[in-house]
N, C-alpha and C positions, 0 to 999 in steps of 0.2 A: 098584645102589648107587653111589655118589660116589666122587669121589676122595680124603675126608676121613672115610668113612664111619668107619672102624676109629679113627683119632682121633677122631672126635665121640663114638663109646665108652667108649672112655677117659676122656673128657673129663666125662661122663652120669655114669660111677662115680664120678670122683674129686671132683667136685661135688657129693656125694651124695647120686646116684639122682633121677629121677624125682620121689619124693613131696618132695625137698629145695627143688624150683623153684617161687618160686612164680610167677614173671614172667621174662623171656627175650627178649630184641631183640639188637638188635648197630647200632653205628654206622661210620664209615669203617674204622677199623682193629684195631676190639676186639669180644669179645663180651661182651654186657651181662645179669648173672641179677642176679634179687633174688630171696636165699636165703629160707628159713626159719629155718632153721639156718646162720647164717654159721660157726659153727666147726664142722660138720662140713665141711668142704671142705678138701681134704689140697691145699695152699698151694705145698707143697716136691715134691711128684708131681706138681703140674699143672706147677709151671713147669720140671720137667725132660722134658716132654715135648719132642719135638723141634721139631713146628709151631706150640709156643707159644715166645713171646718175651717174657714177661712178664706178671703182674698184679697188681692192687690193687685197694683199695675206698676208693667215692667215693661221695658223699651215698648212703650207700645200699645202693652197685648191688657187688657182685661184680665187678671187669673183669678182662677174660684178655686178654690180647694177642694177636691172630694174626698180624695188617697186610694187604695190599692184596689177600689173598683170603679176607676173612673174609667175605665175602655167600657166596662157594659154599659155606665151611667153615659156615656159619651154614644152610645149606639143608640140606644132609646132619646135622647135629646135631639140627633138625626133624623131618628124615626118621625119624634112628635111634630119638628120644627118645617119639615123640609126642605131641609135646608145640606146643603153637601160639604162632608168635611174637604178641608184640603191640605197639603202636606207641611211640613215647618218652612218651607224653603216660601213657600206661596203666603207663610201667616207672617215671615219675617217682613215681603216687600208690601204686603198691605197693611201691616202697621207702623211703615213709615211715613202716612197721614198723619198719623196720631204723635210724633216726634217734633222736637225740636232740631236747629243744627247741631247744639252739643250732645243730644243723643245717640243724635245718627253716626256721628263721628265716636263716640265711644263705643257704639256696636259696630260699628266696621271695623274698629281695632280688636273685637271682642273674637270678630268671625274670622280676624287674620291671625290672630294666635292660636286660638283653639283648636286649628287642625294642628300645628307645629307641639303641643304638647305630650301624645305621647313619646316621641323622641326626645322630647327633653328632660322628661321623667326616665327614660331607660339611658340615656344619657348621664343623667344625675347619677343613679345608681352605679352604674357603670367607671364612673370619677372616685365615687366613693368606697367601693369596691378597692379599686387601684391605691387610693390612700392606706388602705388596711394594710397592702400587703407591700408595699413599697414606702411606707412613711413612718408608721410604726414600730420601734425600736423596742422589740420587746425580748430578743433572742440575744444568746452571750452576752448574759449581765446587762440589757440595755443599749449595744454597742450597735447590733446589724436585726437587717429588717428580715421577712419573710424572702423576700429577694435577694435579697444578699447571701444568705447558706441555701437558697436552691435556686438551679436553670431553672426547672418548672416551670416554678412558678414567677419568676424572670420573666421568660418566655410569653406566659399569659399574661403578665403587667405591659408587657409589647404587644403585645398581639390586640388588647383589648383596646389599646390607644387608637386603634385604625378605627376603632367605634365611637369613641370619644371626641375623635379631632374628625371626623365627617357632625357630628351632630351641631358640635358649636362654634369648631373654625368656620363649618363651611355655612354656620346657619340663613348669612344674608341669600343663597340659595334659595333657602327655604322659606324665605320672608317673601321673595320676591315671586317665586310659584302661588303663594296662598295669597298672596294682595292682584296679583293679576286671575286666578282665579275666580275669588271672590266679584270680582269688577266685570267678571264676563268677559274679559279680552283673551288674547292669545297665550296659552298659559306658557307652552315652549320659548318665546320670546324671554317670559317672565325669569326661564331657567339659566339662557342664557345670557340675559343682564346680570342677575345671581352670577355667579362664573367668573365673570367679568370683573366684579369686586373681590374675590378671593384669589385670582388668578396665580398660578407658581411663579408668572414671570414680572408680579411687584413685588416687594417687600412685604414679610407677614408684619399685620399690626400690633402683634407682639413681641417684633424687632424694633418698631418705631423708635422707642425711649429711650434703650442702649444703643441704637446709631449715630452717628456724628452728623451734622446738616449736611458737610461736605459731602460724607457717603452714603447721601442717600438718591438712589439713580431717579432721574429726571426722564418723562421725552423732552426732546430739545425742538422747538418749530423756529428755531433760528429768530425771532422777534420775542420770545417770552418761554417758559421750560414750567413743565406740571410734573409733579411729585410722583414717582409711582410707587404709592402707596397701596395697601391691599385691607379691607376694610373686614378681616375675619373676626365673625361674634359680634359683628356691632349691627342696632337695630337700628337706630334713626337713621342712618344713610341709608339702609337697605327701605327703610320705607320709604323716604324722599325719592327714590330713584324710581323703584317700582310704580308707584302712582305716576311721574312722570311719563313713565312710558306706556300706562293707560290710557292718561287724556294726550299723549302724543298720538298714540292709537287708533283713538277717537276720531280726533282730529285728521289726521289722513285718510282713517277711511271715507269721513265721511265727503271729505273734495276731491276723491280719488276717483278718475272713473271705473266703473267696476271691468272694460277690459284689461286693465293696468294695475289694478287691484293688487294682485298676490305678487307683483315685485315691489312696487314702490311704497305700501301701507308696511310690512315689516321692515323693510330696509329702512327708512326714511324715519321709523320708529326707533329701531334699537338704536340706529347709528348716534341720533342723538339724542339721546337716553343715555347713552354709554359715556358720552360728552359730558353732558350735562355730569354727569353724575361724578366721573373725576375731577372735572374742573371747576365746578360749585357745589354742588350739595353733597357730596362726600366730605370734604375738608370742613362745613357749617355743621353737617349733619354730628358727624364726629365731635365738635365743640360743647355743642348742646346736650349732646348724649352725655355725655364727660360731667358737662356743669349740672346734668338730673344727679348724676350717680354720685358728684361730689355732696352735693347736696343730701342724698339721703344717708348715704356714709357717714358723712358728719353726722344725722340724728342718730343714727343706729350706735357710733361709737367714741362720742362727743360729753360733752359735762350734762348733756341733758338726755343723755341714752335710756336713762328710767323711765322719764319725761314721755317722749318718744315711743318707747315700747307698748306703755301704756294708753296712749291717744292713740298708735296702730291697733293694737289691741281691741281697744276699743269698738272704732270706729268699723274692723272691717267686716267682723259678720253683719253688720246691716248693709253693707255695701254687697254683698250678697244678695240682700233678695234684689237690689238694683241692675244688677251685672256690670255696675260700677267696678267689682274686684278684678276683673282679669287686663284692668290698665296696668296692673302690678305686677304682672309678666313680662313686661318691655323693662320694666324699670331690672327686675331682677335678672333678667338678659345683661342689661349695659353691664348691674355691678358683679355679674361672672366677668363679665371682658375687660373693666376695669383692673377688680379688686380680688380677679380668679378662683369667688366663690361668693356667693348671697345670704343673708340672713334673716331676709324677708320670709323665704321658703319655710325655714322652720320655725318661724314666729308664727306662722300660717297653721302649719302642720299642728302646733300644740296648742293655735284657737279650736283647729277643728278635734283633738281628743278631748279639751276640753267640755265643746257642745255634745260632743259622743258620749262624754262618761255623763252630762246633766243628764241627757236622754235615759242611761241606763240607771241612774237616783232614780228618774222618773216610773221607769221600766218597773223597778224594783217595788216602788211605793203602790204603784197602781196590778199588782199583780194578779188581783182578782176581777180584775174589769177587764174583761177580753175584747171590746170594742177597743180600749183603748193601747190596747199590747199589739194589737193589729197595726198602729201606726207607729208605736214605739220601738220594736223591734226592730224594724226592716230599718226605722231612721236611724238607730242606736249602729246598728250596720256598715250604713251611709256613711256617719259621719268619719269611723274609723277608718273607712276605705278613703276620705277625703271629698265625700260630695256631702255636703253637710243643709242642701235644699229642702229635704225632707224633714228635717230638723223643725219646720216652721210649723209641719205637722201634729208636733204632739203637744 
């Protein structure tokens, strides 16, 4: 028996029992059920146990709190319960019992962005990098940038744009891979719809606003003519379209006979998918993305920007332990495509050094209690790197 064993007991009852579980994992510092019964689980016994430090429920899941030895605490729970862990991917579809529709739809948008965010963090960087050395007037009296008295580094402010304008010209690509992904369908379809909205042979959508109506090239079907616009950096068309062509997907395969299968389920999908998508929900999608982005623009830089700052501020580390916060990466998507930079990002950024440095007060005050530096450390960590979950730890 383990060192947890006699607690993962307790922990089995107070959960309640065996037949109450219906899926079970654990991640860095919590463990993870999705009940059958969420209210039998006595809430106020668990978290008075002594090896826990807390829990909640998020999209779903039951979470207990352990921290930095919840993998052994999570083996001996195994052990006592018999019960078989399973992976995140398995804990994520069996705690959509336990969800609403508005849940489920903020975690599917949770699981379609969060693969597209390291490119959009090395993206970022990458933007801002180029601002340094190409916007900054700091050389002859204020006159010329880094670029201006060298090729070099010219050169690399070129060179580095091929990294820039693939991340968030071409991102409806990348919406469109990760939403057919996520949905189980064909993800090459998904790449190729993507494509299809940033294509060389529309118009880039940040040509749109400086072209005349006149010149802006049309197809022509001789009874009515569609704009061919190109939809780069923009999210809500690229989601509009990509689900389209999953439940188009769907939908074929599933009245398709399966000899006939692999021509007519992708052809009959994309094609119109591809339709659909310049002829309505590109030009809607595009509307609505605009009227979010106008909308938070205005709090962000309006008479009530204080206002604002402050109720974001607020409001979003608890939106956090929700996973309510990563709706806030569409929004800051549009207002790059818009307003060709966001400020969401770093209001973010300096809630989470904020929680960082409480952590490190804390750190500081508790320094002779080593159970408790054991959670304040790694989280005081966390949060400066920008995961600030751990935070709930200390």
């Amino acid at each position: 028996m383990g060192k947890y064993a006699e607690d993962a007991k307790e922990l089995l009852r107070y959960v309640g029992g065996k037949e109450n579980i219906a899926a079970v994992s654990h991640c860095m510092t919590r463990m993870r059920f999705v009940l059958n019964d969420p209210g039998k689980a006595g809430i106020k016994t668990i978290e008075a146990m002594k090896v826990v430090k807390g829990s909640f429920t998020q999209t779903g899941q039951f979470q207990v709190i352990i921290g930095n030895t919840v993998a052994d605490f999570y083996n001996d729970f195994i052990a006592v319960s018999g019960i078989e862990g399973v992976s995140k991917e398995a804990m994520k579809q069996a705690a959509k019992q336990n969800q609403n529709v508005a849940q489920r739809m903020i975690t599917a948008l949770a699981e379609i962005f969060a693969p597209l965010i390291p490119a959009i963090i090395t993206g970022g960087l990458i933007l801002g990098f180029r601002n340094c050395i190409d916007s900054l007037y700091l050389f002859e009296n204020g006159t010329k940038t880094l670029c201006d008295i060298s090729q070099f580094w010219a050169g690399i402010d070129s060179f580095l744009w091929l990294i820039g304008e693939a991340v968030f010209h071409m991102l409806p690509v990348g919406i469109c891979w990760s939403v057919t992904k996520k949905m189980g369908t064909t993800q090459m379809l998904g790449i190729v719809l993507g494509l299809t909205l940033v294509s060389g042979q529309l118009l880039n959508a940040y040509a749109v606003a400086g072209t005349a109506a006149a010149e802006i090239p049309v197809w022509d079907f001789g009874y009515f003519r569609v704009n061919m616009i190109g939809y780069q950096a923009q999210v809500i068309p690229a989601v509009l379209a990509a689900f389209t062509l999953v439940y188009l997907e769907r939908f074929f395969r599933k009245i398709t006979p399966q000899v006939v299968s692999m021509i007519v389920v992708p052809f009959c999908s994309l094609v119109l998918a591809v339709i659909a998508s310049h002829f309505v929900l590109g030009p809607v999608g595009w509307k609505i993305g605009s009227a979010i982005s106008s909308v938070v623009y205005a709090g962000i830089t309006g008479s009530f920007k204080i206002l604002f700052g402050a109720v974001f501020g607020f409001v979003y580390a608890p939106l956090v332990i929700t996973g309510l916060h990563h709706m806030s990466n569409a929004i800051d998507l549009q207002l790059i495509a818009d307003y060709g930079g966001t400020m969401l990002w770093p209001m973010i950024a300096l809630s989470n050094i904020a929680q960082g440095s409480a952590v490190l007060a804390m750190a500081a005050l508790q320094r002779k209690d080593p159970e408790a530096q054991e959670v304040n450390v790694p989280a005081c960590v966390s949060c400066y790197l920008g995961v600030t979950e751990p935070l709930f730890l200390a």
